[in-house]
N, C-alpha and C positions, 0 to 999 in steps of 0.2 A: 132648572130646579136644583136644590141641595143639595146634599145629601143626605142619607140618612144620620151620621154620627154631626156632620155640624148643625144640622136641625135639633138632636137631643142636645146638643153642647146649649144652644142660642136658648132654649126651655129653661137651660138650666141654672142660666145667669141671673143674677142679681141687679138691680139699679143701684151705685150708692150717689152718697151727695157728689157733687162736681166737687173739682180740685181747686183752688185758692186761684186760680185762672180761668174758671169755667168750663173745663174743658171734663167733658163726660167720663165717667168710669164706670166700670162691674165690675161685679166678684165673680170670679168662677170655680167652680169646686176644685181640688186637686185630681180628685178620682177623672178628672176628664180629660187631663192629658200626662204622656209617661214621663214627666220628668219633677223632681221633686221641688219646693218653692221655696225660693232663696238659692238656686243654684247659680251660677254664670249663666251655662246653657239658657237654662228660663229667662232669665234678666235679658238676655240677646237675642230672646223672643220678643220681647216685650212683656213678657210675664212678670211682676211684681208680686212680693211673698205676704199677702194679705195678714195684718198684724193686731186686728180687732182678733173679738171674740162673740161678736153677734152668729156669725156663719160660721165656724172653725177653720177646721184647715182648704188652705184655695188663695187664688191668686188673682191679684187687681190689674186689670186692662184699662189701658184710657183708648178709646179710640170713638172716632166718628161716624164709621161704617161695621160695627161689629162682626158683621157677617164675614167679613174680608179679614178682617181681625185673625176670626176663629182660622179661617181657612189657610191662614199665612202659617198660623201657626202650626196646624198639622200638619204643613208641608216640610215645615222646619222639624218637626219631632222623627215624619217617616222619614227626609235626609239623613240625620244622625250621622 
């Protein structure tokens, strides 16, 4: 089972178009994890600094398991 905080994370994502390769993306809010978007840090997560303006601020994932996604990444946040 989950958790609780990557369960709210996975809710809270967005679907957008695929990338010029097909390869899947979301949006995810910034309020969902502590690092800010556009930094190194994030970018070395795989966090991307989401640059529309449909959803505000928050960061673009590509990935094909989401869930493993999220969870990689809060591993990589509590590391720090």
């Amino acid at each position: 089972m989950r958790s609780e905080q990557v369960q709210s994370i996975i809710e809270s994502t967005t679907r957008l178009d695929r990338d010029m390769y097909g390869n899947p993306r979301y949006f995810i809010p910034a309020a969902c994890f502590p690092v800010e978007p556009g930094t190194r840090k994030a970018r070395a997560m795989g966090l991307y600094k989401y640059r529309g303006v449909s959803y505000g601020l928050g960061f673009v994932v590509q990935s094909y398991d989401l869930i493993d996604t999220v969870e990689r990444c809060l591993r990589a946040c509590a590391g720090k």
